[in-house]
C-alpha positions in Angstrom: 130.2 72.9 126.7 132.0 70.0 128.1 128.1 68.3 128.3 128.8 66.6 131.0 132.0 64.6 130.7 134.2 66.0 133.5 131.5 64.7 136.2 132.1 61.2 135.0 136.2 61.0 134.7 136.8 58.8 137.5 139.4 60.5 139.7 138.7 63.6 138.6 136.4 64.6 141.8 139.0 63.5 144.2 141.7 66.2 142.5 139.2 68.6 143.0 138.3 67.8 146.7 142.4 67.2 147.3 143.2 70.7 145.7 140.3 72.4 148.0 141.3 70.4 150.9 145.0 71.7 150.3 143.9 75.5 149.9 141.8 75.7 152.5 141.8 72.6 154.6 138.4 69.8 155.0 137.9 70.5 158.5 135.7 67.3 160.8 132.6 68.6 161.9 131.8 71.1 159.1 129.9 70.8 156.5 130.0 70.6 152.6 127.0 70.7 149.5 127.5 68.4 146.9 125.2 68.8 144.1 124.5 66.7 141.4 121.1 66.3 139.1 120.6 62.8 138.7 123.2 61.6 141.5 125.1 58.9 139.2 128.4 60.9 138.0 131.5 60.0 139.6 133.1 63.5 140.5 129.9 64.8 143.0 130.3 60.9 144.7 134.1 61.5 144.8 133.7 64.6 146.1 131.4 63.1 149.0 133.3 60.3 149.6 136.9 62.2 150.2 134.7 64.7 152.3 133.5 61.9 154.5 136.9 60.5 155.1 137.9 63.7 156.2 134.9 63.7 158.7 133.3 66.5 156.8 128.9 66.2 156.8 128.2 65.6 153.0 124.5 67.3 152.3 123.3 66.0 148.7 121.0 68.2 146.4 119.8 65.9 144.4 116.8 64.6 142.8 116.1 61.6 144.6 113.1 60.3 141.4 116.9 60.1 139.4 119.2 59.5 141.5 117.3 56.0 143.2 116.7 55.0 139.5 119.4 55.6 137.8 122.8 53.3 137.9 125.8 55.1 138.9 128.3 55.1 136.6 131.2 55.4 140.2 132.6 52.2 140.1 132.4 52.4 144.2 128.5 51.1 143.2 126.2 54.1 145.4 124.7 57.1 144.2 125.2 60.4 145.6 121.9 60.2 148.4 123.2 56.9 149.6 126.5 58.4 150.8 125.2 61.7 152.2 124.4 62.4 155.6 121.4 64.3 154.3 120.0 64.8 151.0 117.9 67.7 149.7 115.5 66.4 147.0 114.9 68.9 144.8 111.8 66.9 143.6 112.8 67.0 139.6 112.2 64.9 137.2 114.7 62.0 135.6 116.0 63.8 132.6 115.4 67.6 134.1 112.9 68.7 131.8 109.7 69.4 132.2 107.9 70.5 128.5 107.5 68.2 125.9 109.0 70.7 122.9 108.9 68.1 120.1 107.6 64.5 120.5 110.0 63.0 122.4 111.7 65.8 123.5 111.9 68.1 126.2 113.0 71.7 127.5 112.6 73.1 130.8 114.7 72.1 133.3 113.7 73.0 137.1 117.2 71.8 138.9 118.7 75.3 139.0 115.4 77.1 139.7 114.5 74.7 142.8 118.3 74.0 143.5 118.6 77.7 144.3 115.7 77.8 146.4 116.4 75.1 148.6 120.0 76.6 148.8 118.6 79.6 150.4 115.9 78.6 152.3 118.9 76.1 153.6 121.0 79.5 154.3 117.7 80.9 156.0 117.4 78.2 158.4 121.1 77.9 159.1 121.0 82.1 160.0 117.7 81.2 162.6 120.0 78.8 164.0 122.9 80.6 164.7 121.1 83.8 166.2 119.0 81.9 168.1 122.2 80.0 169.9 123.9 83.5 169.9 126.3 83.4 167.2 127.1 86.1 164.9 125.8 86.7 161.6 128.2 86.5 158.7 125.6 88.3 156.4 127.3 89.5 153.3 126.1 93.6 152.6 124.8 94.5 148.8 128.0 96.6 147.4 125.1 98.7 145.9 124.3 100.4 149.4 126.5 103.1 151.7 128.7 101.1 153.3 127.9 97.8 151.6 131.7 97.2 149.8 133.5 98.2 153.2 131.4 95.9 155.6 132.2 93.1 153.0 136.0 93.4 153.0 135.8 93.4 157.3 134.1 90.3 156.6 136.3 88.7 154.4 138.8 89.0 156.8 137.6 86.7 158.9 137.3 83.9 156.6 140.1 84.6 153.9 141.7 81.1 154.7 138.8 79.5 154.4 136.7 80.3 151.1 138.2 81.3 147.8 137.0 84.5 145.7 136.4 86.9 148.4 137.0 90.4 148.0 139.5 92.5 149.6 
């Protein structure tokens, strides 16, 4: 594991947005999810910042208990939530553990658990919207039913210039 140290290479988030942005192109008025823990590392705040300038909405998961205490370590000064356009707190604590496994020490993070929660409650919300202002659905079909692989590779069609790793 690299524990961490890639998130807090300065420059290294701006590669990351430049290559994406050269693939598949930041486009103004869409939208991207940056998401960092604690909200201090320099590659998620890079990533938000090259996003902005490219008029893209940056929406933080974050948890807001670390990320308004702790100092940033982006020498641009703000932490991820201050940049956003909105933040999704995914209520954890500093640290991201939860059980005290040996005094002073803790297991049990709750990031990923919550993260992915709010993530598709998120992608709920977002699917309400669009039927209810009549657009379609891009709904991606379990490969594990009849039809499910084939109705996936239609859909990837559509948005093969857009998102990497889709099938067909």
């Amino acid at each position: 594991p690299g524990y961490g140290f890639s998130e807090n290479v300065v420059g290294y988030g701006t590669r990351l947005a430049e290559r994406h942005d050269n693939h598949f192109h930041f486009k103004a008025g869409e939208s991207i999810i940056v998401i960092s823990n604690s909200g201090k590392n320099s590659s998620p705040i890079e990533v938000a910042l090259y996003a902005k300038k490219k008029g893209v909405t940056v929406i933080a998961l974050t948890s807001l208990e670390m990320s308004t205490t702790s100092k940033t370590v982006h020498p641009g000064g703000q932490n991820l939530h201050a940049l956003a356009d909105y933040t999704l707190d995914n209520l954890g604590v500093t640290g991201d553990a939860i059980t005290e496994v040996h005094p002073g020490r803790f297991a049990g993070p709750t990031s990923t658990l919550i993260g992915a929660t709010l993530l598709n409650l998120l992608t709920l919300e977002v699917l309400d919207w669009l039927k209810t202002h009549g657009h379609p659905l891009p709904l991606v079909t379990s490969q594990n039913i009849p039809g499910g692989m084939e109705a996936n590779i239609e859909l990837s069609k559509q948005y093969r210039t857009r998102l990497s790793k889709l099938i067909g």
